[in-house]
C-alpha positions as CSV (number, residue, x, y, z in Angstrom):
1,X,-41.6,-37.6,13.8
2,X,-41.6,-33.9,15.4
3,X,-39.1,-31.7,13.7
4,X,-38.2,-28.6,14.5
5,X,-37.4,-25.4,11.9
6,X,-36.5,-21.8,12.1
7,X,-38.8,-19.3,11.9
8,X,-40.3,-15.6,12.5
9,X,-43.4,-14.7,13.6
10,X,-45.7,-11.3,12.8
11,X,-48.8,-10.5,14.5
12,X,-52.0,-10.3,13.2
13,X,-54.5,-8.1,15.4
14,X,-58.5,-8.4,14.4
15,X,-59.9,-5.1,15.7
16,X,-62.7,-4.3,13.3
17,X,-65.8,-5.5,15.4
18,X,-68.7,-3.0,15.9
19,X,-69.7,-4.3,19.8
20,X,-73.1,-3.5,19.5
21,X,-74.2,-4.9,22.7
22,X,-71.4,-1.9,24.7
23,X,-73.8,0.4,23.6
24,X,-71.6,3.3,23.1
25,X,-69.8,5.6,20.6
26,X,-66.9,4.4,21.2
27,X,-64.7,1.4,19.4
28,X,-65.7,-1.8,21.8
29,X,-61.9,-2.0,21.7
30,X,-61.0,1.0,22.6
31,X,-62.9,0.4,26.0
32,X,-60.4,0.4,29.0
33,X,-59.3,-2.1,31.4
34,X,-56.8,-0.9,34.6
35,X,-56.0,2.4,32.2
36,X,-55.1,0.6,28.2
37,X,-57.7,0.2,25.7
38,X,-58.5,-3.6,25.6
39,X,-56.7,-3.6,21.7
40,X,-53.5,-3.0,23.7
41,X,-53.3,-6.3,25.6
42,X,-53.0,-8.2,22.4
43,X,-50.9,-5.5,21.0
44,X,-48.1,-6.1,23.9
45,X,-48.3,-9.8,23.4
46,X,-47.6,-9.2,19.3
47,X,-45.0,-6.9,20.2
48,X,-43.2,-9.3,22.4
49,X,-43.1,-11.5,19.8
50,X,-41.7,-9.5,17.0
51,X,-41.8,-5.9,15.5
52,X,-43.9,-6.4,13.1
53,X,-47.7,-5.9,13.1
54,X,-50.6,-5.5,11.0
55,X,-54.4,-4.3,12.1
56,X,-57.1,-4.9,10.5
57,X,-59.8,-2.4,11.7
58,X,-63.6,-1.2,10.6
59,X,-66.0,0.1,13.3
60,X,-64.7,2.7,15.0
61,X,-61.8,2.9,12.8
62,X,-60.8,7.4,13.2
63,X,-60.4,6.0,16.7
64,X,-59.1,2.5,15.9
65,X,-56.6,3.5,13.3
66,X,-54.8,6.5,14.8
67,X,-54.1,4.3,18.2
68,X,-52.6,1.5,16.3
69,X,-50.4,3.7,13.9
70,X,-49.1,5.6,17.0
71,X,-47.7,2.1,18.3
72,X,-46.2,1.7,14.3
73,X,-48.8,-1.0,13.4
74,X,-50.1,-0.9,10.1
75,X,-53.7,-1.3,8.9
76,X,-56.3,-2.7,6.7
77,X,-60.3,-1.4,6.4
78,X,-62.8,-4.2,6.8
79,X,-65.8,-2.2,5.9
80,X,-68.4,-4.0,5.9
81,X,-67.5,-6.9,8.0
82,X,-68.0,-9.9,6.6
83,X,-66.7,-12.9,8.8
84,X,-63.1,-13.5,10.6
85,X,-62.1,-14.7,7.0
86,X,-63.1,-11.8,5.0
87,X,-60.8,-9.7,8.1
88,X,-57.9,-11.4,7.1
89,X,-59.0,-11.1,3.6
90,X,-58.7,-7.8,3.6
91,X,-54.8,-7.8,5.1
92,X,-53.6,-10.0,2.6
93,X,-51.6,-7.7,0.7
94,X,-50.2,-6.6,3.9
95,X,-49.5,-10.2,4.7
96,X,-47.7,-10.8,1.2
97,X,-45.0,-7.7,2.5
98,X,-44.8,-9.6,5.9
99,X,-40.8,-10.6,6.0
100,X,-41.6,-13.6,8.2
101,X,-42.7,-17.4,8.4
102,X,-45.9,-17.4,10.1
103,X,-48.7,-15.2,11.3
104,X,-49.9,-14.8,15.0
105,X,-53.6,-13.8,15.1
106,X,-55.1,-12.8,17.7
107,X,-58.8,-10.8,17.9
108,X,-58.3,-7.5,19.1
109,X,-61.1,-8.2,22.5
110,X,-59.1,-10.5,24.4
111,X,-57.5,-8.9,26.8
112,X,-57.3,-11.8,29.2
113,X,-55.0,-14.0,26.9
114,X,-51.5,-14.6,28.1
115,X,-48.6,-14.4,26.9
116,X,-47.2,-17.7,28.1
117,X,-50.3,-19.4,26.6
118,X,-49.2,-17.8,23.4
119,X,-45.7,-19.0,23.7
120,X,-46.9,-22.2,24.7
121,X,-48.7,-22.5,20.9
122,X,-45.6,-21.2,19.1
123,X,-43.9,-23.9,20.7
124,X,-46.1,-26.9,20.5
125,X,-46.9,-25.5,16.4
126,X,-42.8,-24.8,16.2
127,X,-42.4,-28.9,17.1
128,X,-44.8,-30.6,14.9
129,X,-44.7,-29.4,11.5
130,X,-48.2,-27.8,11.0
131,X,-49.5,-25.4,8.9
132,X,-51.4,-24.2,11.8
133,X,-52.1,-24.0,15.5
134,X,-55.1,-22.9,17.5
135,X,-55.2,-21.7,21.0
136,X,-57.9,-23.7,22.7
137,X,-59.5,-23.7,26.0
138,X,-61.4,-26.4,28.7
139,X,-64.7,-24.3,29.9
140,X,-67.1,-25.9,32.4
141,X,-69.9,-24.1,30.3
142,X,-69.2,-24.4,26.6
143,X,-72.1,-22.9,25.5
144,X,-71.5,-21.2,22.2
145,X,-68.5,-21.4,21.3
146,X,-66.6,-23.7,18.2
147,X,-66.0,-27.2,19.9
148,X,-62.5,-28.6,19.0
149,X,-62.5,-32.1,17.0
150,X,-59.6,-33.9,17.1
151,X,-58.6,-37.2,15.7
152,X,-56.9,-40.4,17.3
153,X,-53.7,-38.9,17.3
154,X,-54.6,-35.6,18.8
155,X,-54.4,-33.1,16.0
156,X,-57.5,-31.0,15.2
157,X,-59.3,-31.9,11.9
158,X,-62.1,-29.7,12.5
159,X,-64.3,-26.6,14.7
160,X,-67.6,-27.1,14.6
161,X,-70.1,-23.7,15.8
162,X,-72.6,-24.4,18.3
163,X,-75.4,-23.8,16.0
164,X,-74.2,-26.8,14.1
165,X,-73.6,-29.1,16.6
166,X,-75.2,-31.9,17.7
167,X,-75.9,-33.4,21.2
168,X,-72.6,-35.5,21.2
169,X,-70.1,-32.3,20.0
170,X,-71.9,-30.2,22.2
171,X,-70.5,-32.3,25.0
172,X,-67.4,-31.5,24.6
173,X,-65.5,-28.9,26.0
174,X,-62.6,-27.7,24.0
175,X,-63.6,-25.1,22.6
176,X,-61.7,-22.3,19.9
177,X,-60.6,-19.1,21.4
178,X,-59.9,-17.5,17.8
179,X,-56.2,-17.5,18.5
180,X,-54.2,-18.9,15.6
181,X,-50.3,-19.4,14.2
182,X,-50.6,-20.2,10.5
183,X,-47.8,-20.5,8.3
184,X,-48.2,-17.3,6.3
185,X,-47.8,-18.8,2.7
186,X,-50.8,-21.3,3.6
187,X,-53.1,-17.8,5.3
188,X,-52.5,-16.0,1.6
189,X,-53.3,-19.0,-0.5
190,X,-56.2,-20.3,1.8
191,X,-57.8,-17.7,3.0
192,X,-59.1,-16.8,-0.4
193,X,-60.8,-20.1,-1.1
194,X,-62.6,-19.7,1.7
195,X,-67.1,-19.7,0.6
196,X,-69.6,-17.5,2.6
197,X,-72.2,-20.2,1.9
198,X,-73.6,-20.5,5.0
199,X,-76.6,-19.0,7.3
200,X,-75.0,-15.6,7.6
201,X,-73.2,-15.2,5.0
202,X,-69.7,-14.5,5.9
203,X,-66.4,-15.9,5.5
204,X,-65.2,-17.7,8.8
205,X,-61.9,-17.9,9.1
206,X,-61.8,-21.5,10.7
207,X,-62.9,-23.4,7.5
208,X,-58.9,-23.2,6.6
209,X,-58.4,-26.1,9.3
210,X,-59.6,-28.3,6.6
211,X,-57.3,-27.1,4.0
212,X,-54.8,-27.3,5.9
213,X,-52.3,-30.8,5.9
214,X,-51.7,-30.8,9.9
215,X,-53.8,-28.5,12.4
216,X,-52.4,-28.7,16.4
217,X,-54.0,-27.2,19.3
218,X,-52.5,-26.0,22.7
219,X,-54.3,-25.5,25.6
220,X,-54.8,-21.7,27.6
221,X,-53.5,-21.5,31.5
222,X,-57.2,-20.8,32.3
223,X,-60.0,-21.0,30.8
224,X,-60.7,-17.3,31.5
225,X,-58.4,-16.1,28.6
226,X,-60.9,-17.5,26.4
227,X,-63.4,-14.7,27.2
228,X,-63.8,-11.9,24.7
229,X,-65.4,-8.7,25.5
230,X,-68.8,-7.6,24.2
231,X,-71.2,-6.3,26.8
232,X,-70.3,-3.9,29.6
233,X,-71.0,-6.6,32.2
234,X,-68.2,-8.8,30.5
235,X,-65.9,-5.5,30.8
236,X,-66.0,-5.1,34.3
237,X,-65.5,-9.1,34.7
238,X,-62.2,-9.4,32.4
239,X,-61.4,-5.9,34.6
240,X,-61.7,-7.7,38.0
241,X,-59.4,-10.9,36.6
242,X,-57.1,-8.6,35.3
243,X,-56.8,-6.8,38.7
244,X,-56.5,-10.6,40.6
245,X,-54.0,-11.4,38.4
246,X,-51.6,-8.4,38.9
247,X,-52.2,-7.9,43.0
248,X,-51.6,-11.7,43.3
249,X,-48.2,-11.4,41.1
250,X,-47.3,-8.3,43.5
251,X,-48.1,-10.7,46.3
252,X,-45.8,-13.5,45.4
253,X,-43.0,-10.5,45.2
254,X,-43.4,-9.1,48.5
255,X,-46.0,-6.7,48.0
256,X,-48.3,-6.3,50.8
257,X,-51.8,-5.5,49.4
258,X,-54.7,-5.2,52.7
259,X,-57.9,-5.1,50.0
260,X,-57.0,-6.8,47.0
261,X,-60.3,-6.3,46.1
262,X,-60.5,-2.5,46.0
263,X,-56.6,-2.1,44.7
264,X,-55.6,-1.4,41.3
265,X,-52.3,-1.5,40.1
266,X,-51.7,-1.1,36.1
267,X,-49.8,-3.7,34.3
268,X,-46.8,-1.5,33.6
269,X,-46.5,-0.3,37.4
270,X,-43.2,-1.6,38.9
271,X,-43.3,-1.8,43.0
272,X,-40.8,-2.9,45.1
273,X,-40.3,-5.3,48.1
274,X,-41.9,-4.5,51.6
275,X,-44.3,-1.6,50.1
276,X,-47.4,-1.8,51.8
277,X,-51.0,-0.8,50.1
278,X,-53.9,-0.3,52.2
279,X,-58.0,-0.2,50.5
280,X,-59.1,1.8,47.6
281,X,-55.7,2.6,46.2
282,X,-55.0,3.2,42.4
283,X,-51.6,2.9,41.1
284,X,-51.8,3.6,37.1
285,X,-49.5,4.4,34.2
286,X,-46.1,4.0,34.4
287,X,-45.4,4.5,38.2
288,X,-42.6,2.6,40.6
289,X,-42.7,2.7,44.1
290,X,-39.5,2.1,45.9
291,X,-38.9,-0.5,49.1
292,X,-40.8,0.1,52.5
293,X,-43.5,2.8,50.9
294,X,-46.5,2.6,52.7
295,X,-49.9,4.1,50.5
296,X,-52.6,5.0,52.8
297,X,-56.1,4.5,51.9
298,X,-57.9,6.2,48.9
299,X,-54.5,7.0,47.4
300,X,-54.4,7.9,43.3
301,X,-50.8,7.5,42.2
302,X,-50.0,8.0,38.1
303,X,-46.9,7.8,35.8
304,X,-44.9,9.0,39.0
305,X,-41.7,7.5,41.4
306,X,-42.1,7.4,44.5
307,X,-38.6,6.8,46.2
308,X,-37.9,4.4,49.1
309,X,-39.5,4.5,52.4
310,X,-42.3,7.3,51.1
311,X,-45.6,8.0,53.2
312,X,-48.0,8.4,51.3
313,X,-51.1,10.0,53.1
314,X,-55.0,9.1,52.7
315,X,-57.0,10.5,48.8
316,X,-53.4,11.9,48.0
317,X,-52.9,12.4,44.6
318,X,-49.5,12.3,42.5
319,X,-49.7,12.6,39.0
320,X,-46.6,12.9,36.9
321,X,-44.3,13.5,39.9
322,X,-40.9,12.2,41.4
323,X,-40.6,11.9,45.3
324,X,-37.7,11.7,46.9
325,X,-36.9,8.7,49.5
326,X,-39.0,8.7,52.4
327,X,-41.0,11.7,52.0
328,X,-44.7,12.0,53.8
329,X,-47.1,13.3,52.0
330,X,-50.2,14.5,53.9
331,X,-53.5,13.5,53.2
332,X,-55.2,15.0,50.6
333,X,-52.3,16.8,49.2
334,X,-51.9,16.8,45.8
335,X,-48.8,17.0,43.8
Protein backbone atom coordinates (compact mmCIF):
# COMPACT_ATOMS: atom_id res chain seq x y z
CA UNK A 1 0.00 0.00 0.00
CA UNK A 2 1.56 3.60 -1.12
CA UNK A 3 1.73 6.00 1.75
CA UNK A 4 2.64 9.15 1.63
CA UNK A 5 4.99 11.23 4.48
CA UNK A 6 6.39 14.62 4.95
CA UNK A 7 9.52 15.46 4.12
CA UNK A 8 12.59 17.94 3.03
CA UNK A 9 14.93 17.55 0.60
CA UNK A 10 18.84 18.85 0.27
CA UNK A 11 20.94 18.59 -2.69
CA UNK A 12 23.77 16.75 -3.22
CA UNK A 13 25.97 18.05 -6.27
CA UNK A 14 29.04 15.49 -7.47
CA UNK A 15 31.47 17.95 -9.08
CA UNK A 16 34.84 16.43 -8.41
CA UNK A 17 35.57 14.67 -11.91
CA UNK A 18 38.86 15.45 -13.63
CA UNK A 19 37.31 15.26 -17.56
CA UNK A 20 40.34 14.15 -19.08
CA UNK A 21 39.04 13.59 -22.49
CA UNK A 22 38.08 18.01 -22.52
CA UNK A 23 41.50 18.33 -22.73
CA UNK A 24 41.87 21.56 -20.97
CA UNK A 25 42.90 23.42 -17.81
CA UNK A 26 39.90 24.12 -16.87
CA UNK A 27 37.33 22.11 -14.41
CA UNK A 28 35.23 19.87 -17.13
CA UNK A 29 32.38 21.55 -15.11
CA UNK A 30 33.25 24.69 -15.26
CA UNK A 31 32.87 24.53 -19.18
CA UNK A 32 30.03 26.71 -20.45
CA UNK A 33 26.82 26.10 -22.03
CA UNK A 34 24.47 29.32 -23.45
CA UNK A 35 26.80 31.55 -20.81
CA UNK A 36 26.67 29.21 -17.07
CA UNK A 37 29.17 26.71 -16.26
CA UNK A 38 27.53 23.21 -16.76
CA UNK A 39 27.80 22.78 -12.52
CA UNK A 40 25.08 25.48 -12.54
CA UNK A 41 22.27 23.65 -14.28
CA UNK A 42 22.16 21.08 -11.56
CA UNK A 43 22.82 23.78 -9.10
CA UNK A 44 19.37 25.71 -10.10
CA UNK A 45 17.50 22.44 -10.00
CA UNK A 46 18.93 21.86 -6.16
CA UNK A 47 18.18 25.31 -5.48
CA UNK A 48 14.62 24.97 -6.58
CA UNK A 49 14.22 22.33 -4.41
CA UNK A 50 15.46 23.71 -1.18
CA UNK A 51 18.28 26.05 0.34
CA UNK A 52 20.43 23.76 1.26
CA UNK A 53 23.34 22.35 -0.69
CA UNK A 54 26.44 20.50 -0.34
CA UNK A 55 29.45 20.00 -3.21
CA UNK A 56 31.65 17.68 -3.19
CA UNK A 57 34.51 18.75 -5.46
CA UNK A 58 38.35 17.53 -6.41
CA UNK A 59 39.83 18.35 -9.88
CA UNK A 60 39.81 21.67 -10.54
CA UNK A 61 38.68 22.47 -7.14
CA UNK A 62 40.48 26.65 -6.77
CA UNK A 63 37.98 26.94 -9.54
CA UNK A 64 35.37 24.53 -8.41
CA UNK A 65 35.14 25.63 -4.90
CA UNK A 66 35.03 29.46 -5.07
CA UNK A 67 31.94 29.17 -7.75
CA UNK A 68 30.00 27.01 -5.48
CA UNK A 69 30.71 29.00 -2.20
CA UNK A 70 29.69 32.25 -4.05
CA UNK A 71 26.12 30.57 -4.73
CA UNK A 72 26.35 29.62 -0.52
CA UNK A 73 26.99 25.83 -1.21
CA UNK A 74 29.20 24.18 0.96
CA UNK A 75 31.93 21.67 0.14
CA UNK A 76 33.84 18.54 0.53
CA UNK A 77 37.49 17.57 -1.16
CA UNK A 78 37.45 14.22 -2.97
CA UNK A 79 41.13 14.00 -3.55
CA UNK A 80 41.91 11.34 -5.02
CA UNK A 81 38.80 10.18 -6.51
CA UNK A 82 37.91 7.03 -5.79
CA UNK A 83 34.36 5.99 -7.15
CA UNK A 84 30.66 7.87 -6.91
CA UNK A 85 30.65 6.15 -3.36
CA UNK A 86 33.91 7.29 -1.99
CA UNK A 87 32.34 11.20 -3.39
CA UNK A 88 29.61 10.86 -1.07
CA UNK A 89 31.95 9.43 1.38
CA UNK A 90 33.69 12.20 1.74
CA UNK A 91 30.34 14.59 2.46
CA UNK A 92 29.15 12.56 5.03
CA UNK A 93 29.81 14.73 7.80
CA UNK A 94 28.23 17.38 5.88
CA UNK A 95 25.33 15.12 5.30
CA UNK A 96 25.02 14.27 9.24
CA UNK A 97 24.44 18.58 9.66
CA UNK A 98 21.83 18.27 6.74
CA UNK A 99 18.38 19.48 8.64
CA UNK A 100 16.33 17.43 6.22
CA UNK A 101 14.82 13.91 5.28
CA UNK A 102 16.44 12.92 2.12
CA UNK A 103 19.23 13.79 -0.18
CA UNK A 104 18.90 14.81 -3.98
CA UNK A 105 22.06 13.82 -5.88
CA UNK A 106 22.76 14.72 -8.81
CA UNK A 107 26.46 14.66 -10.78
CA UNK A 108 27.60 17.93 -11.37
CA UNK A 109 27.88 17.24 -15.72
CA UNK A 110 24.37 17.01 -16.52
CA UNK A 111 23.30 19.91 -17.62
CA UNK A 112 20.43 18.50 -19.74
CA UNK A 113 18.43 17.10 -16.73
CA UNK A 114 15.18 18.70 -16.05
CA UNK A 115 13.71 19.83 -13.44
CA UNK A 116 10.20 18.25 -13.93
CA UNK A 117 12.01 14.94 -14.38
CA UNK A 118 13.46 15.62 -10.93
CA UNK A 119 10.12 16.43 -9.45
CA UNK A 120 8.61 13.62 -11.15
CA UNK A 121 11.27 11.14 -8.83
CA UNK A 122 10.51 13.06 -5.65
CA UNK A 123 7.10 12.37 -6.28
CA UNK A 124 6.97 8.80 -7.48
CA UNK A 125 9.90 8.11 -4.24
CA UNK A 126 7.47 10.58 -1.91
CA UNK A 127 4.42 7.85 -2.75
CA UNK A 128 5.97 4.50 -2.18
CA UNK A 129 7.96 4.34 0.85
CA UNK A 130 11.56 3.79 -0.46
CA UNK A 131 14.63 4.33 0.86
CA UNK A 132 15.62 5.34 -2.55
CA UNK A 133 14.84 6.46 -6.04
CA UNK A 134 16.80 6.57 -9.19
CA UNK A 135 16.27 8.69 -12.26
CA UNK A 136 16.38 6.41 -15.21
CA UNK A 137 16.16 6.76 -18.82
CA UNK A 138 14.93 4.58 -22.22
CA UNK A 139 18.02 5.08 -24.83
CA UNK A 140 17.82 3.48 -28.28
CA UNK A 141 21.73 2.82 -27.84
CA UNK A 142 22.38 1.68 -24.36
CA UNK A 143 25.81 1.07 -24.83
CA UNK A 144 27.64 1.66 -21.58
CA UNK A 145 25.79 2.63 -19.28
CA UNK A 146 24.23 0.62 -15.80
CA UNK A 147 21.09 -1.28 -17.12
CA UNK A 148 18.10 -1.00 -14.64
CA UNK A 149 16.79 -4.54 -13.15
CA UNK A 150 13.62 -4.59 -11.88
CA UNK A 151 11.54 -7.19 -10.33
CA UNK A 152 7.81 -8.35 -11.04
CA UNK A 153 6.45 -5.60 -9.24
CA UNK A 154 8.48 -2.92 -10.89
CA UNK A 155 10.90 -1.82 -8.17
CA UNK A 156 14.67 -1.87 -8.98
CA UNK A 157 16.64 -4.62 -7.17
CA UNK A 158 19.64 -3.96 -8.96
CA UNK A 159 22.27 -1.78 -11.78
CA UNK A 160 24.30 -3.82 -13.43
CA UNK A 161 27.59 -1.89 -15.54
CA UNK A 162 28.04 -2.78 -19.03
CA UNK A 163 31.22 -4.51 -18.42
CA UNK A 164 29.31 -6.96 -16.37
CA UNK A 165 26.61 -7.67 -18.37
CA UNK A 166 25.69 -10.31 -20.23
CA UNK A 167 23.93 -10.63 -23.70
CA UNK A 168 20.38 -10.72 -22.16
CA UNK A 169 20.91 -7.40 -19.63
CA UNK A 170 22.62 -5.84 -22.29
CA UNK A 171 19.25 -5.84 -24.10
CA UNK A 172 17.71 -3.80 -22.12
CA UNK A 173 17.37 -0.36 -22.25
CA UNK A 174 16.77 1.33 -18.94
CA UNK A 175 19.59 2.52 -18.06
CA UNK A 176 20.96 4.68 -14.67
CA UNK A 177 21.50 8.33 -15.13
CA UNK A 178 23.32 8.74 -11.62
CA UNK A 179 20.48 10.74 -10.32
CA UNK A 180 19.28 9.62 -6.90
CA UNK A 181 16.77 10.57 -3.79
CA UNK A 182 17.91 8.55 -0.75
CA UNK A 183 16.65 8.87 2.52
CA UNK A 184 19.56 10.53 4.21
CA UNK A 185 19.75 8.34 7.41
CA UNK A 186 20.11 5.18 4.94
CA UNK A 187 23.14 7.48 2.52
CA UNK A 188 25.20 7.96 6.12
CA UNK A 189 24.77 4.45 7.33
CA UNK A 190 25.12 2.74 3.77
CA UNK A 191 27.44 4.45 2.13
CA UNK A 192 30.19 3.37 4.36
CA UNK A 193 29.64 -0.29 3.93
CA UNK A 194 30.12 0.06 0.64
CA UNK A 195 33.72 -2.50 -0.78
CA UNK A 196 36.02 -1.26 -3.66
CA UNK A 197 36.49 -4.90 -4.50
CA UNK A 198 36.18 -4.77 -7.94
CA UNK A 199 38.29 -4.18 -11.34
CA UNK A 200 39.11 -0.58 -10.55
CA UNK A 201 39.03 -0.33 -7.43
CA UNK A 202 36.62 2.29 -6.26
CA UNK A 203 33.64 2.56 -4.35
CA UNK A 204 30.45 2.86 -6.69
CA UNK A 205 27.82 4.45 -5.26
CA UNK A 206 25.01 2.13 -6.74
CA UNK A 207 25.91 -0.99 -4.69
CA UNK A 208 23.56 0.79 -1.84
CA UNK A 209 20.41 -0.45 -4.13
CA UNK A 210 21.03 -3.69 -2.51
CA UNK A 211 21.09 -2.52 0.90
CA UNK A 212 18.50 -0.80 0.60
CA UNK A 213 14.60 -2.38 1.69
CA UNK A 214 12.68 -0.75 -1.46
CA UNK A 215 14.55 0.99 -4.49
CA UNK A 216 11.91 2.90 -7.25
CA UNK A 217 12.85 4.27 -10.45
CA UNK A 218 11.18 7.12 -12.55
CA UNK A 219 11.60 7.70 -15.93
CA UNK A 220 13.40 11.19 -17.69
CA UNK A 221 11.11 13.34 -20.32
CA UNK A 222 13.87 12.36 -22.83
CA UNK A 223 16.30 10.33 -23.08
CA UNK A 224 18.70 13.22 -23.76
CA UNK A 225 18.88 14.30 -20.05
CA UNK A 226 20.74 11.16 -19.54
CA UNK A 227 23.88 12.53 -21.33
CA UNK A 228 26.74 13.73 -19.22
CA UNK A 229 29.49 15.73 -20.52
CA UNK A 230 33.00 14.52 -21.06
CA UNK A 231 34.53 15.36 -24.50
CA UNK A 232 34.19 18.71 -26.30
CA UNK A 233 32.06 17.09 -29.06
CA UNK A 234 29.50 16.09 -26.28
CA UNK A 235 29.68 19.93 -25.13
CA UNK A 236 28.69 21.38 -28.20
CA UNK A 237 25.77 18.61 -28.54
CA UNK A 238 24.11 19.18 -24.87
CA UNK A 239 24.79 23.05 -26.09
CA UNK A 240 22.64 22.74 -29.26
CA UNK A 241 19.65 20.80 -27.11
CA UNK A 242 19.95 23.27 -24.69
CA UNK A 243 19.45 26.00 -27.36
CA UNK A 244 16.25 23.77 -29.02
CA UNK A 245 14.84 23.55 -25.90
CA UNK A 246 14.73 27.37 -24.88
CA UNK A 247 13.91 28.89 -28.78
CA UNK A 248 11.14 26.20 -28.90
CA UNK A 249 9.73 27.35 -25.24
CA UNK A 250 9.97 31.11 -26.62
CA UNK A 251 8.08 29.75 -29.64
CA UNK A 252 5.11 28.32 -27.83
CA UNK A 253 4.96 31.97 -26.05
CA UNK A 254 4.79 34.05 -29.02
CA UNK A 255 8.26 34.58 -29.79
CA UNK A 256 9.10 34.75 -33.30
CA UNK A 257 12.59 33.19 -33.82
CA UNK A 258 13.50 33.19 -38.18
CA UNK A 259 16.84 30.75 -37.51
CA UNK A 260 16.37 28.79 -34.51
CA UNK A 261 19.35 27.25 -35.48
CA UNK A 262 21.79 30.26 -35.25
CA UNK A 263 19.75 31.99 -32.09
CA UNK A 264 20.74 31.83 -28.62
CA UNK A 265 18.93 32.95 -25.90
CA UNK A 266 20.21 32.18 -22.14
CA UNK A 267 18.02 30.39 -19.76
CA UNK A 268 17.41 33.41 -17.53
CA UNK A 269 16.52 35.83 -20.54
CA UNK A 270 12.78 36.89 -20.24
CA UNK A 271 11.19 38.13 -23.81
CA UNK A 272 7.93 39.10 -24.40
CA UNK A 273 5.00 38.45 -26.80
CA UNK A 274 5.29 39.60 -30.63
CA UNK A 275 9.33 40.19 -30.38
CA UNK A 276 10.75 39.13 -33.48
CA UNK A 277 14.50 37.55 -33.77
CA UNK A 278 16.03 37.27 -37.06
CA UNK A 279 19.67 34.87 -37.61
CA UNK A 280 22.71 34.93 -35.64
CA UNK A 281 21.35 36.71 -32.64
CA UNK A 282 22.65 36.19 -28.96
CA UNK A 283 20.61 37.18 -26.15
CA UNK A 284 22.65 36.24 -22.76
CA UNK A 285 22.61 37.03 -19.05
CA UNK A 286 19.90 38.44 -17.50
CA UNK A 287 18.22 40.43 -20.39
CA UNK A 288 14.26 41.08 -21.12
CA UNK A 289 13.01 42.37 -24.14
CA UNK A 290 9.70 44.06 -24.13
CA UNK A 291 6.47 43.37 -26.66
CA UNK A 292 6.89 44.11 -30.57
CA UNK A 293 10.98 44.38 -30.36
CA UNK A 294 12.35 43.40 -33.53
CA UNK A 295 16.49 42.24 -33.23
CA UNK A 296 18.07 42.41 -36.56
CA UNK A 297 20.56 40.02 -37.57
CA UNK A 298 24.00 39.51 -35.85
CA UNK A 299 22.60 41.21 -32.77
CA UNK A 300 24.69 40.62 -29.14
CA UNK A 301 22.33 41.65 -26.47
CA UNK A 302 23.63 40.98 -22.47
CA UNK A 303 22.18 41.61 -18.89
CA UNK A 304 20.20 44.60 -20.59
CA UNK A 305 16.18 45.72 -21.10
CA UNK A 306 15.20 46.57 -23.91
CA UNK A 307 11.74 48.32 -23.66
CA UNK A 308 8.70 47.72 -25.86
CA UNK A 309 8.58 48.20 -29.52
CA UNK A 310 12.75 48.67 -29.65
CA UNK A 311 14.69 48.32 -33.13
CA UNK A 312 17.36 46.87 -32.77
CA UNK A 313 19.83 47.29 -35.78
CA UNK A 314 22.23 44.50 -37.50
CA UNK A 315 25.89 43.31 -35.07
CA UNK A 316 24.55 45.89 -32.46
CA UNK A 317 25.80 45.38 -29.23
CA UNK A 318 24.08 46.26 -25.73
CA UNK A 319 25.85 45.13 -22.81
CA UNK A 320 24.56 46.17 -19.42
CA UNK A 321 22.17 48.85 -20.78
CA UNK A 322 18.38 49.91 -20.37
CA UNK A 323 16.53 51.19 -23.58
CA UNK A 324 13.72 53.02 -23.48
CA UNK A 325 10.43 51.87 -25.49
CA UNK A 326 10.73 51.90 -29.03
CA UNK A 327 14.12 53.18 -29.57
CA UNK A 328 16.19 52.20 -32.95
CA UNK A 329 19.39 51.47 -32.63
CA UNK A 330 21.56 51.63 -35.71
CA UNK A 331 23.54 48.91 -36.91
CA UNK A 332 26.64 48.41 -35.43
CA UNK A 333 26.21 50.77 -32.61
CA UNK A 334 27.26 49.80 -29.51
CA UNK A 335 25.91 50.79 -26.22
Amino acid sequence: MLFFRPMSISTLILAAGKGTRMKSEKSKVMHEILGHPLVWYPVTIGLSIGPDMIGVIGHGREQVGPYLSSMGIRTAVQDPPLGTGHAVLVARELLVQLNCDDIIIIPGDMPLIRKESVERLIGIYKSSGAEMGILTARLNQPFGYGRIIRDSSGYVTGIVEEIDADDATKAIDEVNTSVYIVNRNFLIDSVGRIRNDNAKGEYYLTDIVKMAARVVGAETMDADEANGINSRDQLAYAGSVMQERINLGHMKEGVSIVAPESTWISPESVIGRDVEIWPNVHIMGKSVIGDNTVIMPGAWVKDSNLGAGCRIGNCAHIEGAAIPGGSVIEPFRRL
